[in-house]
TORRODO-228061 format. One record per residue: residue in one letter; residue number from 1; y, x, z of N, C-alpha, C in turn. Coordinates in steps of 0.05 Angstrom, whole numbers, plus 5000, padded with zeros to 4 digits. Each point is the difference from the previous one (the first is absolute). Example, Ala and Ser with C-alpha at 12.3 -4.5 7.8 and 13.67 -1.06 7.14 Angstrom:
   aa     i   n.py   n.px   n.pz   ca.py   ca.px   ca.pz   c.py   c.px   c.pz
    A     1   4886   5264   5156    5024    4982    5000   5024   5018   5000
    S     2   5021   4993   4986    5024    5016    5001   5022   4985   5014
//
This chain:
   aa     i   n.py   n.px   n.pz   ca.py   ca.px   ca.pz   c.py   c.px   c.pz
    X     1   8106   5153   2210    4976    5006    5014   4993   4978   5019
    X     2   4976   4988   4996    4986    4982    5020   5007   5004   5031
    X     3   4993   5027   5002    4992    5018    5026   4990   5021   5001
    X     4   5006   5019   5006    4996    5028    5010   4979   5006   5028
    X     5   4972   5015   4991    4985    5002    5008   5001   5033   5023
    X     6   5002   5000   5011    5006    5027    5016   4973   5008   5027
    X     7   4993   5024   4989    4981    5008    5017   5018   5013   5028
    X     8   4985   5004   5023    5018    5002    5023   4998   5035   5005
    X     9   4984   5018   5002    4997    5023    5016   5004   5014   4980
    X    10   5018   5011   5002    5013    5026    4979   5024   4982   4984
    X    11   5007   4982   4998    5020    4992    4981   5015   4985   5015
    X    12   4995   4977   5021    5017    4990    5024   5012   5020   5011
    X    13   4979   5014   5011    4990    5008    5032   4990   5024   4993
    X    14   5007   5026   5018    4986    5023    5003   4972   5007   5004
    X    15   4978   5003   4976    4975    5014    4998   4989   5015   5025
    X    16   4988   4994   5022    4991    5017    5011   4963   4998   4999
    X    17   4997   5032   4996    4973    5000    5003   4981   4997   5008
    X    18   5008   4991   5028    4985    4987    5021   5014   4974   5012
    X    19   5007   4988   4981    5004    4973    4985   5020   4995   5021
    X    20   5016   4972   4994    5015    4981    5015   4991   4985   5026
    X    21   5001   5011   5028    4982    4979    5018   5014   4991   5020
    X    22   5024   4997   5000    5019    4988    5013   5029   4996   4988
    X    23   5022   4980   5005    5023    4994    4999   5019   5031   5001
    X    24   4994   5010   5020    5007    5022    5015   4993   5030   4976
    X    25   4983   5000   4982    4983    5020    4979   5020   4992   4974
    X    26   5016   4971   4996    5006    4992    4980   5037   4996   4987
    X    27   4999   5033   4972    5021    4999    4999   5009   5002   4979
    X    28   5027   4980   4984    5003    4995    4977   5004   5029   4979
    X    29   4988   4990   4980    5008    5034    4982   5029   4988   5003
    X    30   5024   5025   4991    5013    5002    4996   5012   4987   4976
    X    31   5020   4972   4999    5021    4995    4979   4978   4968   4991
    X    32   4982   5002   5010    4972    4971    5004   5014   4969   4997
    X    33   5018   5009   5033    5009    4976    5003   5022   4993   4990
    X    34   5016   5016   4991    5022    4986    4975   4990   4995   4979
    X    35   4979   5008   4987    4988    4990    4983   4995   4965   4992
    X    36   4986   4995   5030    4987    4980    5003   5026   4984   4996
    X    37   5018   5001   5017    5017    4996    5007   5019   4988   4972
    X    38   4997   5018   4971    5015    4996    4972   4978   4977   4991
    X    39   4970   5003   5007    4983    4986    4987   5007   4969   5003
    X    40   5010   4992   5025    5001    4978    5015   5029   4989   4988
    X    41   5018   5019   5001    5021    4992    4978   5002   4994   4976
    X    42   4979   5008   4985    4994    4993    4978   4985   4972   4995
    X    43   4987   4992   5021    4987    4977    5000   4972   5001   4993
    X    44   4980   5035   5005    4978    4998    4994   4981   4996   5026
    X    45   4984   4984   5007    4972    5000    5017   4989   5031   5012
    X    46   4990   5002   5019    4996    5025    5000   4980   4987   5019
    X    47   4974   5017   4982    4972    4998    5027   4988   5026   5002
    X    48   4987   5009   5028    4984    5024    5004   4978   4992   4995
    X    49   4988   5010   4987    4971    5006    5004   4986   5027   5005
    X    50   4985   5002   5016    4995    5020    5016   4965   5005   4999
    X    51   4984   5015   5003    4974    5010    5014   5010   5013   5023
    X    52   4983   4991   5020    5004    5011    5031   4972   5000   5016
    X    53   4983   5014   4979    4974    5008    5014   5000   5008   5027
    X    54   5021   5007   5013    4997    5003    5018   4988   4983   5028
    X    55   5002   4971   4985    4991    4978    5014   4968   4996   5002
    X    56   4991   4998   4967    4973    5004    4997   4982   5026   5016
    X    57   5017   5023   5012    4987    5024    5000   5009   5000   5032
    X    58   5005   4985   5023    5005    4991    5011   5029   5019   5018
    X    59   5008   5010   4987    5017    5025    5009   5024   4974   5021
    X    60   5010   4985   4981    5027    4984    5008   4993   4970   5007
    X    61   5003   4988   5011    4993    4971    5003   5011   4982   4982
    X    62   4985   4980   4989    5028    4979    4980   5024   4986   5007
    X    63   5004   5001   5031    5027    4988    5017   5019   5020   4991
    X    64   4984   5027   5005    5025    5023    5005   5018   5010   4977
    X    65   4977   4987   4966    5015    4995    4972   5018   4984   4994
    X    66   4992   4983   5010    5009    4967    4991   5039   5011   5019
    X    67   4991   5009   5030    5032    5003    5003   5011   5023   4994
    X    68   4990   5022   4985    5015    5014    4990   5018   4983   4976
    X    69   4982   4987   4986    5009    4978    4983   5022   4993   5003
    X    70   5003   4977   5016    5018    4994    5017   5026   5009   5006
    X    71   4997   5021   5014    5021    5020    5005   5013   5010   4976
    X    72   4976   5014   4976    5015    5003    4973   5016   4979   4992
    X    73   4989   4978   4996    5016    4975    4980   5027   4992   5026
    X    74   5002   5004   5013    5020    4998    5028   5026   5021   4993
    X    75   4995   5021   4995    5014    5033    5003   5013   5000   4964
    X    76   4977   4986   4979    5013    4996    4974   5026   4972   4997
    X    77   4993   4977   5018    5016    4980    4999   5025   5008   5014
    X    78   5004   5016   5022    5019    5020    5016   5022   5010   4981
    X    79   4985   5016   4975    5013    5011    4976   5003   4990   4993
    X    80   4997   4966   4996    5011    4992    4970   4981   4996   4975
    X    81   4973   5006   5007    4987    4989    4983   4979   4979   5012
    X    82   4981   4994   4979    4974    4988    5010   4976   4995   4989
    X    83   4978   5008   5019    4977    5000    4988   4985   4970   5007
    X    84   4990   4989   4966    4985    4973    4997   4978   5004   5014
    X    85   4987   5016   5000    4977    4998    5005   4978   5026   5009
    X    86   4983   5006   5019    4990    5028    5000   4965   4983   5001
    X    87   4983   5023   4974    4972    4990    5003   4981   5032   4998
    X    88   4988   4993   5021    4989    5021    4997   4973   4999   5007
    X    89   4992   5028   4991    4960    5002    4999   4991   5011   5028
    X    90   4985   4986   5018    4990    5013    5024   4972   5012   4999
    X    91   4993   5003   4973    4972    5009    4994   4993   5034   5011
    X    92   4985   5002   4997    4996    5034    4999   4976   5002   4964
    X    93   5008   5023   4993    4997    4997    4962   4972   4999   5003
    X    94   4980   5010   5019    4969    4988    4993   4993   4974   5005
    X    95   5022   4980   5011    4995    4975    4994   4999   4991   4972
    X    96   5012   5013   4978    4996    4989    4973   5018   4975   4996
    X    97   5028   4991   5016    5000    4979    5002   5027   4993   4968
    X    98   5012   4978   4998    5007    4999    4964   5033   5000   5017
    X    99   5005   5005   5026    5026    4997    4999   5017   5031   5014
    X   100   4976   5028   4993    5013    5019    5008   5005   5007   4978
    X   101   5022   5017   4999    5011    5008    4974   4989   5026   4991
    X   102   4985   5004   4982    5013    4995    4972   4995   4966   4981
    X   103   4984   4985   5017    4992    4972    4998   5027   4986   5005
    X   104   5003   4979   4982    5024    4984    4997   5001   4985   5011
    X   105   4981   4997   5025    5001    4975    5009   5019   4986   5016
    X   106   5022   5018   5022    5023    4995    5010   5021   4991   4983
    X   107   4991   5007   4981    5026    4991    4969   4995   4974   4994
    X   108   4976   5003   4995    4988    4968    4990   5009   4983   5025
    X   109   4991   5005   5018    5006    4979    5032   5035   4996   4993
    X   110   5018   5019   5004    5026    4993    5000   5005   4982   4977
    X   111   4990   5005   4973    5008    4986    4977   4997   4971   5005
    X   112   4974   4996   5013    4986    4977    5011   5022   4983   5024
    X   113   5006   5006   5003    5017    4989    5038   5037   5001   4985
    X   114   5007   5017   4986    5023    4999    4993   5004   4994   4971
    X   115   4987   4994   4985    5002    4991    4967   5018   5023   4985
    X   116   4998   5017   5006    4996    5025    4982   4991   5003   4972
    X   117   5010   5006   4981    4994    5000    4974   4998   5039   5012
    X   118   4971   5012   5001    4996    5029    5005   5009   5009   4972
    X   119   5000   4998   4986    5010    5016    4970   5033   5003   4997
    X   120   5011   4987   5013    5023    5002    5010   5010   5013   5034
    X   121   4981   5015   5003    5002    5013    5029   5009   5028   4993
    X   122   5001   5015   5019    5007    5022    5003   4977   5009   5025
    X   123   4983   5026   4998    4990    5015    5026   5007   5027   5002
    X   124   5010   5004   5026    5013    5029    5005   4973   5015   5018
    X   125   4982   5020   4999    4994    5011    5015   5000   5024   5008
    X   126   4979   5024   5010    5007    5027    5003   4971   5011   4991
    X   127   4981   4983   4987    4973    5009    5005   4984   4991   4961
    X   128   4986   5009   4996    4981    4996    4973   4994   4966   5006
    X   129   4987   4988   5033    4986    4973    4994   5023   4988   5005
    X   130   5026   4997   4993    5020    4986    5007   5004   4996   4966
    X   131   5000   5024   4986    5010    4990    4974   4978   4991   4992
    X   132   4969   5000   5001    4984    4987    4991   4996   4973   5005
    X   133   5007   4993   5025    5002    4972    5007   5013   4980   4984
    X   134   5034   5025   5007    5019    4975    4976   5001   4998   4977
    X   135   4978   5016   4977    4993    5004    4977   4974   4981   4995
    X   136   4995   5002   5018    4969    4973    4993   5016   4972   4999
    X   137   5028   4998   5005    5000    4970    5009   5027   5001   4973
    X   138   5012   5021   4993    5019    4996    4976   5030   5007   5017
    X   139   5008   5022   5015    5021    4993    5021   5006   5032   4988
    X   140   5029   5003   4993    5008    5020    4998   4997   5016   5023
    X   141   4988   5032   5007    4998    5005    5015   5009   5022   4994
    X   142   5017   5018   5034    5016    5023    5003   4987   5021   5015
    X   143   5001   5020   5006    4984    5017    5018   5025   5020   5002
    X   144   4995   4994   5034    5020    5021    5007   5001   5031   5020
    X   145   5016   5016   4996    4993    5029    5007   4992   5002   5031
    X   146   5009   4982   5012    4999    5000    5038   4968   4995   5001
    X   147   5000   5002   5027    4971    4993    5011   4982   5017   4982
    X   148   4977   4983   4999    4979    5019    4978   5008   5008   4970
    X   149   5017   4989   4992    5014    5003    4970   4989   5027   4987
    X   150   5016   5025   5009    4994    5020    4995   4969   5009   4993
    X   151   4987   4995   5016    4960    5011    4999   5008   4975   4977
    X   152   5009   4975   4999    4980    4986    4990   5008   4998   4969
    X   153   5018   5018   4987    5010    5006    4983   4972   5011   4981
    X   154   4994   5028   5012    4978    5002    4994   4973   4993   5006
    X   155   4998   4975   5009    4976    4989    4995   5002   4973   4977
    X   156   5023   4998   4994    4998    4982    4974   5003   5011   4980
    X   157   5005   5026   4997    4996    5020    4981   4974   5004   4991
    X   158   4986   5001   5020    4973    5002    4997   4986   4976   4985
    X   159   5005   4987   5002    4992    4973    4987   5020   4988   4984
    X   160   5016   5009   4989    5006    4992    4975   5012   4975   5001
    X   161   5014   4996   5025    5014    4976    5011   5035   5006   4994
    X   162   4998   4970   4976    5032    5005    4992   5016   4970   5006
    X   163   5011   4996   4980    5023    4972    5002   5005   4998   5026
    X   164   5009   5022   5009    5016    4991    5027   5029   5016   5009
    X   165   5020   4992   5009    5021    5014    5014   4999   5020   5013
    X   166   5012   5024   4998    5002    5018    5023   5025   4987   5012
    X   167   5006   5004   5023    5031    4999    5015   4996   5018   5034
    X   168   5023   5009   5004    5005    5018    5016   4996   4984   5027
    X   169   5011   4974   5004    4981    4997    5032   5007   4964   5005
    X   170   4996   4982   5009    5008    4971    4991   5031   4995   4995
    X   171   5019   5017   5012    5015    4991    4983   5003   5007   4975
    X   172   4994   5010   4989    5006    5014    4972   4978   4987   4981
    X   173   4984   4986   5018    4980    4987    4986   5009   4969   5000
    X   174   5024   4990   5020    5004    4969    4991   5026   5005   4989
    X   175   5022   5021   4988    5019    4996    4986   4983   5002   4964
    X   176   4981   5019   5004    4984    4999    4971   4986   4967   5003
    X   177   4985   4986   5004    5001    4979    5002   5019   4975   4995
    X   178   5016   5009   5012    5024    4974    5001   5017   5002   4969
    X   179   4995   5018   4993    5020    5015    4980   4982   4982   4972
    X   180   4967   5008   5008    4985    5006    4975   4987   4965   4990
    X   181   5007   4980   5029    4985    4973    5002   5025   4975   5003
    X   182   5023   5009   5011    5026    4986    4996   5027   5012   4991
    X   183   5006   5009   4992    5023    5019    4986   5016   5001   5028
    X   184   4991   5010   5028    5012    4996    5015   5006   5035   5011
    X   185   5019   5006   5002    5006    5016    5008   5009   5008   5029
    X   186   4975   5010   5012    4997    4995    5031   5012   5018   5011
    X   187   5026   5027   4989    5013    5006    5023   5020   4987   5001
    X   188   5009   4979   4982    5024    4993    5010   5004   4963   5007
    X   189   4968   4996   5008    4993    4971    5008   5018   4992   5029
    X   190   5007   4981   5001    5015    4994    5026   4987   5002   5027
    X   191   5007   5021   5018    4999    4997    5028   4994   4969   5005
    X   192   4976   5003   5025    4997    4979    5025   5010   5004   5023
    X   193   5002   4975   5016    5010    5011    5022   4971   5008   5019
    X   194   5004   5019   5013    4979    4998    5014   5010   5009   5032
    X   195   4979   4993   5022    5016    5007    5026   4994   5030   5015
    X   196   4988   5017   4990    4993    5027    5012   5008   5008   4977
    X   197   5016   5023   5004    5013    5025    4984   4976   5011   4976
    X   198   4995   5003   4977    4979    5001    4981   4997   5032   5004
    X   199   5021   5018   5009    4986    5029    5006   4992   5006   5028
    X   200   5004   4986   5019    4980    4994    5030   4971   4993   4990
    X   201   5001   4981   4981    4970    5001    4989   4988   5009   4983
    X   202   5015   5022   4984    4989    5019    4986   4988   5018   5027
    X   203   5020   5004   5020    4987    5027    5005   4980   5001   5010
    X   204   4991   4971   5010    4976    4994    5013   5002   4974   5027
    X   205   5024   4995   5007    5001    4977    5015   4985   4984   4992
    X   206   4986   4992   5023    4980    4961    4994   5011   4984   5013
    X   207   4990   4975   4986    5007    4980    5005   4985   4994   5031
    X   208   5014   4987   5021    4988    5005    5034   4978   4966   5003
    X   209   4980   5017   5015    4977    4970    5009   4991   4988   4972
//
């Protein structure tokens, strides 16, 4: 796999419905960060791409994203893994703009900046425009039960939306992965070292400042 494409709210990070608007609001699903953690052992790229209308819709400011950011890719390197890269959409959807998703355009940008062969990617999300995104661009794509998963089960039902993965929540979505793109068998990939305890940051410890 090139790189592994991972949407952030519901499959990182806990779904809330009155969205993510602080450091302090933000907390890993459960079993996330060992995930990441096997990914990085394996030797695959891992980028977020995200919609965070919340910027466009003026709810959150773009400083207060950018260091949640921050703090994420901080709290994952803590564990032992690491994220290449986070790109995300600050649009709100009546902007029409080509880089909120279900539009590929964060895919295309990363392919662009990191030489990505996308047909050799992987995208994990929790939502219908997550797998449409990574299906416009040729990226095996997973959809998983956390976050919106569930509703959004049946809404690709409704539309007749197939060739894609079910998996139970990102981890279960990067050992199918690793399994299905390198004959790698990711429970029994080698431990990193990392310097915070990896179930302190399951349970929700962050990474500080």
């Amino acid at each position: 796999m090139d790189a592994l494409f991972l949407d952030r709210d519901g499959v990182i990070n806990v779904n809330r419905s009155d969205h993510v608007k602080s450091w302090d609001q933000f907390a890993f699903v459960a079993g996330a960060l060992s995930a990441l953690r096997r990914l990085r052992a394996a030797g695959v790229p891992i980028v977020i791409v995200t919609n965070q209308a919340v910027i466009g819709r003026r709810m959150v400011e773009q400083e207060v994203v950018e260091d949640i950011h921050r703090r994420l890719r901080r709290a994952v390197e803590w564990a032992g893994g690491q994220v290449l890269d986070i790109l995300y959409c600050p649009h709100a959807p009546e902007e029409n703009c080509n880089c909120r998703k279900p539009q590929p355009g964060l895919l295309i940008e990363a392919a662009g900046r990191h030489g990505f062969d996308l047909s050799r990617c992987g995208l994990v999300g929790d939502a219908v425009t997550d797998i449409l995104a990574g299906q416009a661009v040729g990226c095996t794509t997973v959809m998983v039960r956390t976050g919106r998963g569930k509703d959004q089960f049946q809404v690709a039902a409704s539309m007749t939306l197939s060739d894609f993965h079910v998996s139970t929540d990102l981890s279960d979505a990067v050992d199918w992965l690793l399994v299905r793109h390198q004959g790698v068998d990711a429970t029994v990939a080698s431990p990193l070292p990392f310097t915070l305890g990896n179930e302190q940051v399951e349970a929700g410890v962050h990474a500080s400042n």
